[in-house]
mmCIF file as Biopython writes it, N, C-alpha, C and O atoms, coordinates in Angstrom:
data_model
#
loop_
_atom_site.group_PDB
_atom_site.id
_atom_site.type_symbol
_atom_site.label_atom_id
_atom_site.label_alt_id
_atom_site.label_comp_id
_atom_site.label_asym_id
_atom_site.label_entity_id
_atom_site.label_seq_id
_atom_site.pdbx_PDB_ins_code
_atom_site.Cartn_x
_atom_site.Cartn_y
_atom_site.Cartn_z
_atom_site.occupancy
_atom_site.B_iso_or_equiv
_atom_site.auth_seq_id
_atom_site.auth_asym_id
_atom_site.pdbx_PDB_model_num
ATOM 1   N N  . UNK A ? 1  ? -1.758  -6.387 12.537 1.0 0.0 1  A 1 
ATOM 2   C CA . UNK A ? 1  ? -1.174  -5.903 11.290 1.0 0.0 1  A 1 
ATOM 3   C C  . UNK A ? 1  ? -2.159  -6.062 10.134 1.0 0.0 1  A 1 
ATOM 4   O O  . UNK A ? 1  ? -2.480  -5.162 9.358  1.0 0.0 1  A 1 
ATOM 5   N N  . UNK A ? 2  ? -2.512  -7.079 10.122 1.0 0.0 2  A 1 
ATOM 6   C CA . UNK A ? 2  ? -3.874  -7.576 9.048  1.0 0.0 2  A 1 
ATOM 7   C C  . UNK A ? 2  ? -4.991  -6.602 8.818  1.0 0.0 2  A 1 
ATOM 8   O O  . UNK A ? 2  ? -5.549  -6.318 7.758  1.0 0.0 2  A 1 
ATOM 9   N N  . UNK A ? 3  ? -5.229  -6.088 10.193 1.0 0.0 3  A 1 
ATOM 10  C CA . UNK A ? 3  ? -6.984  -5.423 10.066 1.0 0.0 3  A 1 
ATOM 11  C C  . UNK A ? 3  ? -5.716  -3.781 9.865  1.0 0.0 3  A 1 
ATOM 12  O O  . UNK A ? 3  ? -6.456  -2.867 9.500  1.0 0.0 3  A 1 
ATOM 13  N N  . UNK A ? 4  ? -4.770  -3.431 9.942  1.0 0.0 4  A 1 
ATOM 14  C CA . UNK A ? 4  ? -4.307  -2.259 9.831  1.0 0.0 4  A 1 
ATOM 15  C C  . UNK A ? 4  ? -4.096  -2.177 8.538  1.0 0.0 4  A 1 
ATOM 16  O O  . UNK A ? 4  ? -4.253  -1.012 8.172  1.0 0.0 4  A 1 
ATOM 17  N N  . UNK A ? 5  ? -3.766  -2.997 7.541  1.0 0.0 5  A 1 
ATOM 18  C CA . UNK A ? 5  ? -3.455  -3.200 6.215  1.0 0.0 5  A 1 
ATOM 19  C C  . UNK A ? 5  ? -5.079  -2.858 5.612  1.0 0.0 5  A 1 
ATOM 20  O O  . UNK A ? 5  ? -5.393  -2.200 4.621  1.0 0.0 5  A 1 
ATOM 21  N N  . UNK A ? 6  ? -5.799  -3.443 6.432  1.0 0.0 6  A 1 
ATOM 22  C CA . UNK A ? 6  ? -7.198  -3.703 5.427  1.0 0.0 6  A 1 
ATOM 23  C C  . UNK A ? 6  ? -8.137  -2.188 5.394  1.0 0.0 6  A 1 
ATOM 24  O O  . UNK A ? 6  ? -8.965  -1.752 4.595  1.0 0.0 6  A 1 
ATOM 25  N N  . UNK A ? 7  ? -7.469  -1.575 6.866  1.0 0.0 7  A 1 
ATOM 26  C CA . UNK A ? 7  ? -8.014  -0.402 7.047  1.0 0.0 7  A 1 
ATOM 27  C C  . UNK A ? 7  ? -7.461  0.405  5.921  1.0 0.0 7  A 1 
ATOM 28  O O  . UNK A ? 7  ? -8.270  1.209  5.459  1.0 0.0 7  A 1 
ATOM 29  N N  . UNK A ? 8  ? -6.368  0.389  5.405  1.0 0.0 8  A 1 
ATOM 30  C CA . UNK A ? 8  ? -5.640  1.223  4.447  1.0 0.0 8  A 1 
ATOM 31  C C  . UNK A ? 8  ? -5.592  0.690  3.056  1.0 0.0 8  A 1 
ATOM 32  O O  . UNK A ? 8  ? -4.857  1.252  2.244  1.0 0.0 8  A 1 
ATOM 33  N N  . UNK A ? 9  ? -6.487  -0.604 2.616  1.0 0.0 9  A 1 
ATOM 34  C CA . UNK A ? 9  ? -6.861  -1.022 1.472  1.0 0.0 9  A 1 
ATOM 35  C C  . UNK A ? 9  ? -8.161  0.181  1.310  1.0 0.0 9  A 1 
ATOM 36  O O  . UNK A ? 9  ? -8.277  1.021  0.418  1.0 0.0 9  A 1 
ATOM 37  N N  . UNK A ? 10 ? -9.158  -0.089 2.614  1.0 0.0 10 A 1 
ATOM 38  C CA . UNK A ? 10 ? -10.196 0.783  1.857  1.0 0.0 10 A 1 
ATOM 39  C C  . UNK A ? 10 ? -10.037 1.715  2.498  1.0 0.0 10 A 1 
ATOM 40  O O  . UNK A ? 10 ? -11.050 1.938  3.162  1.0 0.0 10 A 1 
ATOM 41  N N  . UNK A ? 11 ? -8.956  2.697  2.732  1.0 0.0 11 A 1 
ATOM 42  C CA . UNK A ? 11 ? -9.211  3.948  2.501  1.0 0.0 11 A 1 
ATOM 43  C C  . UNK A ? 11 ? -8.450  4.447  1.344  1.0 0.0 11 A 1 
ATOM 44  O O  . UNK A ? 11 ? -8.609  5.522  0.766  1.0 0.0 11 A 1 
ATOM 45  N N  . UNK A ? 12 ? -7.990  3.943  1.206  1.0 0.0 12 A 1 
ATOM 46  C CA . UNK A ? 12 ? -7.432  4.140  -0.607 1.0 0.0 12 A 1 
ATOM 47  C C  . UNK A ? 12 ? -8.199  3.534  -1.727 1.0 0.0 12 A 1 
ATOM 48  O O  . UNK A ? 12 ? -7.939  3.738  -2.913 1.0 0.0 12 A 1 
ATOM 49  N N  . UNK A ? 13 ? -9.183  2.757  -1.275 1.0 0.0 13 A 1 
ATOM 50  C CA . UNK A ? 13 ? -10.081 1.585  -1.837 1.0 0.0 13 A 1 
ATOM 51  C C  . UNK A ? 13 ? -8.702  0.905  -3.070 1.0 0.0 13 A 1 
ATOM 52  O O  . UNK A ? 13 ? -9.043  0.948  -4.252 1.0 0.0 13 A 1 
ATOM 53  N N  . UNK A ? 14 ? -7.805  0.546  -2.888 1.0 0.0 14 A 1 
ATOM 54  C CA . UNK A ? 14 ? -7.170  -0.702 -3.295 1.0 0.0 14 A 1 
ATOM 55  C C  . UNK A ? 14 ? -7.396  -1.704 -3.208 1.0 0.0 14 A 1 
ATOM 56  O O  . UNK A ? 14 ? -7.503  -2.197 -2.085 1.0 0.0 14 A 1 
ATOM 57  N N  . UNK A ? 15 ? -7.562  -2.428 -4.295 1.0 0.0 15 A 1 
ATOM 58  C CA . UNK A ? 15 ? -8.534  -4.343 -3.849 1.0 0.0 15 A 1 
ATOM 59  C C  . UNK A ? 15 ? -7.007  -5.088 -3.241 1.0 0.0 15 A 1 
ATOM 60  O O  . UNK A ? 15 ? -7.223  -5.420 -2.076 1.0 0.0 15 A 1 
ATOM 61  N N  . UNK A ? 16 ? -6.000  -5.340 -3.529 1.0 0.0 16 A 1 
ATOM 62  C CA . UNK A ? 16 ? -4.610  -5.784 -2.985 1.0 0.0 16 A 1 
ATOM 63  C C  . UNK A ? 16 ? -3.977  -5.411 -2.310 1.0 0.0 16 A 1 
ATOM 64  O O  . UNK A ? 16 ? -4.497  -4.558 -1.590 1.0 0.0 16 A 1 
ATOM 65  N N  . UNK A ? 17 ? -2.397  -5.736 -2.007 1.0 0.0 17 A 1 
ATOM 66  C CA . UNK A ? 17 ? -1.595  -5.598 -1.171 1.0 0.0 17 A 1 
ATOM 67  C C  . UNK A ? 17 ? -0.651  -5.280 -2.970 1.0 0.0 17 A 1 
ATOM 68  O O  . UNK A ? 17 ? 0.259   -4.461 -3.100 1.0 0.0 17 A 1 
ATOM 69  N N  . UNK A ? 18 ? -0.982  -5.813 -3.656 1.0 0.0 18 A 1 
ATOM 70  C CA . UNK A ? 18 ? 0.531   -5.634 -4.499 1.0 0.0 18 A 1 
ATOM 71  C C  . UNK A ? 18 ? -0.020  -3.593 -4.871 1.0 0.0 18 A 1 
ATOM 72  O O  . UNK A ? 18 ? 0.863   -2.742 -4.979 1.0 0.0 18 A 1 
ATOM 73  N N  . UNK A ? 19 ? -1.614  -3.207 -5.004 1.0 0.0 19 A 1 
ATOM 74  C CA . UNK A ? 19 ? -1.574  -2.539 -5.352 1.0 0.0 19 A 1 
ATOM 75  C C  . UNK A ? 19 ? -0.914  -1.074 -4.282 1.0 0.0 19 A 1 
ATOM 76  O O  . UNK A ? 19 ? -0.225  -0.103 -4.593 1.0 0.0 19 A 1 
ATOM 77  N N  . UNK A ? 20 ? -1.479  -1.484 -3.045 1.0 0.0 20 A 1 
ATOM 78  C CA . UNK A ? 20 ? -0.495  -0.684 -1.997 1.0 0.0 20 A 1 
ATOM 79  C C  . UNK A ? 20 ? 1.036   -0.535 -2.432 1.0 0.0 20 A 1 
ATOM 80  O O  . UNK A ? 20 ? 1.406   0.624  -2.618 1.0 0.0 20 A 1 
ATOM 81  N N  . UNK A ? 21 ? 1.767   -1.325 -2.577 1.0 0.0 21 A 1 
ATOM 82  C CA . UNK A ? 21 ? 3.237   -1.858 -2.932 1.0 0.0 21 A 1 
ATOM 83  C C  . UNK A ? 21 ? 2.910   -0.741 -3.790 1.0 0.0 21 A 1 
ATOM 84  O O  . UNK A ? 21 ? 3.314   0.352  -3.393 1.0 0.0 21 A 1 
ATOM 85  N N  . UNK A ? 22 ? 2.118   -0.777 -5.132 1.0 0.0 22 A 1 
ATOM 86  C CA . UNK A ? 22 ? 2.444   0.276  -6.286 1.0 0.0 22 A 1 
ATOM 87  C C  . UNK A ? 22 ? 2.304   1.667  -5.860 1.0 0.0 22 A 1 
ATOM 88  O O  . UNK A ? 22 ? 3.126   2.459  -6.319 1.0 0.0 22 A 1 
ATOM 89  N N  . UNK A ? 23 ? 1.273   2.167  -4.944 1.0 0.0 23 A 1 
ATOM 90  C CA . UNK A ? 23 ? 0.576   3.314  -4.582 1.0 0.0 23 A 1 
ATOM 91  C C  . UNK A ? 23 ? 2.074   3.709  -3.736 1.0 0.0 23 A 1 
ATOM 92  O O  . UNK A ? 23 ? 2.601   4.755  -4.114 1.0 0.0 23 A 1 
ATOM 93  N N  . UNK A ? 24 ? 2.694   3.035  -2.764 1.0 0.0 24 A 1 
ATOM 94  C CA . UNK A ? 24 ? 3.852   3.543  -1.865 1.0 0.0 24 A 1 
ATOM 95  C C  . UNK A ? 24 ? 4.635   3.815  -2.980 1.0 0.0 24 A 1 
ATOM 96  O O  . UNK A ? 24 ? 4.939   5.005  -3.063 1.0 0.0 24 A 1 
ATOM 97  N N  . UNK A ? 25 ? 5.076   3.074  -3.897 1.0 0.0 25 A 1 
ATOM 98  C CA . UNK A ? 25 ? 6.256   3.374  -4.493 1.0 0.0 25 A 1 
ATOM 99  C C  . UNK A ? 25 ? 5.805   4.484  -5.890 1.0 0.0 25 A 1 
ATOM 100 O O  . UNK A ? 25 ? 6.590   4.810  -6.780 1.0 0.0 25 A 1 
ATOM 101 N N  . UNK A ? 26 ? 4.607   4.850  -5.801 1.0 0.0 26 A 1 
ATOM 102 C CA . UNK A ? 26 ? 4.212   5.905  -6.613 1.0 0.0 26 A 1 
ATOM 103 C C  . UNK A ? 26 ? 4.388   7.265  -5.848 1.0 0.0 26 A 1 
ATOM 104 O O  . UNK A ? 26 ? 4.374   8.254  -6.580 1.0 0.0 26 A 1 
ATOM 105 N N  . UNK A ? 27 ? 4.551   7.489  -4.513 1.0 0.0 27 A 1 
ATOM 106 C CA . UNK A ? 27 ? 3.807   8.720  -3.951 1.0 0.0 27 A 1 
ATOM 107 C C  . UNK A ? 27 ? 5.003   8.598  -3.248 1.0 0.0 27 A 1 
ATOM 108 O O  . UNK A ? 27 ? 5.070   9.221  -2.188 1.0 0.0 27 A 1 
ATOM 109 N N  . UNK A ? 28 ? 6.353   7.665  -3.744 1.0 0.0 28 A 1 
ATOM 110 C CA . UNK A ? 28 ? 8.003   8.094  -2.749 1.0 0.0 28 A 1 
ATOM 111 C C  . UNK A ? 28 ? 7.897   7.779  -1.801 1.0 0.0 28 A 1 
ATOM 112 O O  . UNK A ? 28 ? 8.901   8.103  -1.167 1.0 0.0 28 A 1 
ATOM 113 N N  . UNK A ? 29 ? 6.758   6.943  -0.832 1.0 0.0 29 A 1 
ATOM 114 C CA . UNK A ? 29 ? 7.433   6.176  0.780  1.0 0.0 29 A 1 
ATOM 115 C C  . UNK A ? 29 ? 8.143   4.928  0.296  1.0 0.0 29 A 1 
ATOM 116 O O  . UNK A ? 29 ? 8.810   4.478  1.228  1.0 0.0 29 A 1 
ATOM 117 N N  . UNK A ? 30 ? 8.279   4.065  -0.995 1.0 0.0 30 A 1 
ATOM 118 C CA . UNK A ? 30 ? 9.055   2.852  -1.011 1.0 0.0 30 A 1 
ATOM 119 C C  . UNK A ? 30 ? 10.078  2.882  -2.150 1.0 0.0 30 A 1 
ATOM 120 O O  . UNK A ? 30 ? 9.738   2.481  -3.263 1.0 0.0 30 A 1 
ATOM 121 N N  . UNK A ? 31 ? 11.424  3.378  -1.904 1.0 0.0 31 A 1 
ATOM 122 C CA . UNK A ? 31 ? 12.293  3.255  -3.004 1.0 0.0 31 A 1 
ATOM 123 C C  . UNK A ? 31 ? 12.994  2.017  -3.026 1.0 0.0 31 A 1 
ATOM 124 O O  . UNK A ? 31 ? 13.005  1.102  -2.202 1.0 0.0 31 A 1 
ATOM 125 N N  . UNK A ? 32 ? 13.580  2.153  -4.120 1.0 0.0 32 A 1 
ATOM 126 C CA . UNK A ? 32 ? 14.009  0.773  -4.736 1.0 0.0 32 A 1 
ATOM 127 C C  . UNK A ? 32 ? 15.333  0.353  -3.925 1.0 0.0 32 A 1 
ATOM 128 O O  . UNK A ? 32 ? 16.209  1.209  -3.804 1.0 0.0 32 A 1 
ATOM 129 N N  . UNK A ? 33 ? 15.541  -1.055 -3.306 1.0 0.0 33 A 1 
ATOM 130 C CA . UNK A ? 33 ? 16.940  -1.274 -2.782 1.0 0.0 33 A 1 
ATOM 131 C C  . UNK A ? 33 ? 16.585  -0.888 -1.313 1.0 0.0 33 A 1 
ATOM 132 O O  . UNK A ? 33 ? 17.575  -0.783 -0.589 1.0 0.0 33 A 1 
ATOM 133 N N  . UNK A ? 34 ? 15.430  -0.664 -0.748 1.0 0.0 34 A 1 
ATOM 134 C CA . UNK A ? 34 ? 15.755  -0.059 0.614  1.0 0.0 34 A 1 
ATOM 135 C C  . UNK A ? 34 ? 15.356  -1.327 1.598  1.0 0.0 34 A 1 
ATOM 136 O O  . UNK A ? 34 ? 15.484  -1.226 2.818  1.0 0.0 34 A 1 
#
């Protein structure tokens, strides 16, 4: 899960995990309450 996360930090080049969190819930895969 770790190296799958990290693969998808830099291909978005996001330095975090909170910024993923923002990028999903910007682009509608993470709505609120789910």
């Amino acid at each position: 899960m770790k190296t799958h996360v990290g693969r998808i930090l830099t291909k978005l080049d996001l330095s975090d995990r909170v910024q993923v969190v923002v990028f999903a819930y910007e682009i509608g895969l993470v709505r609120p309450g789910s």
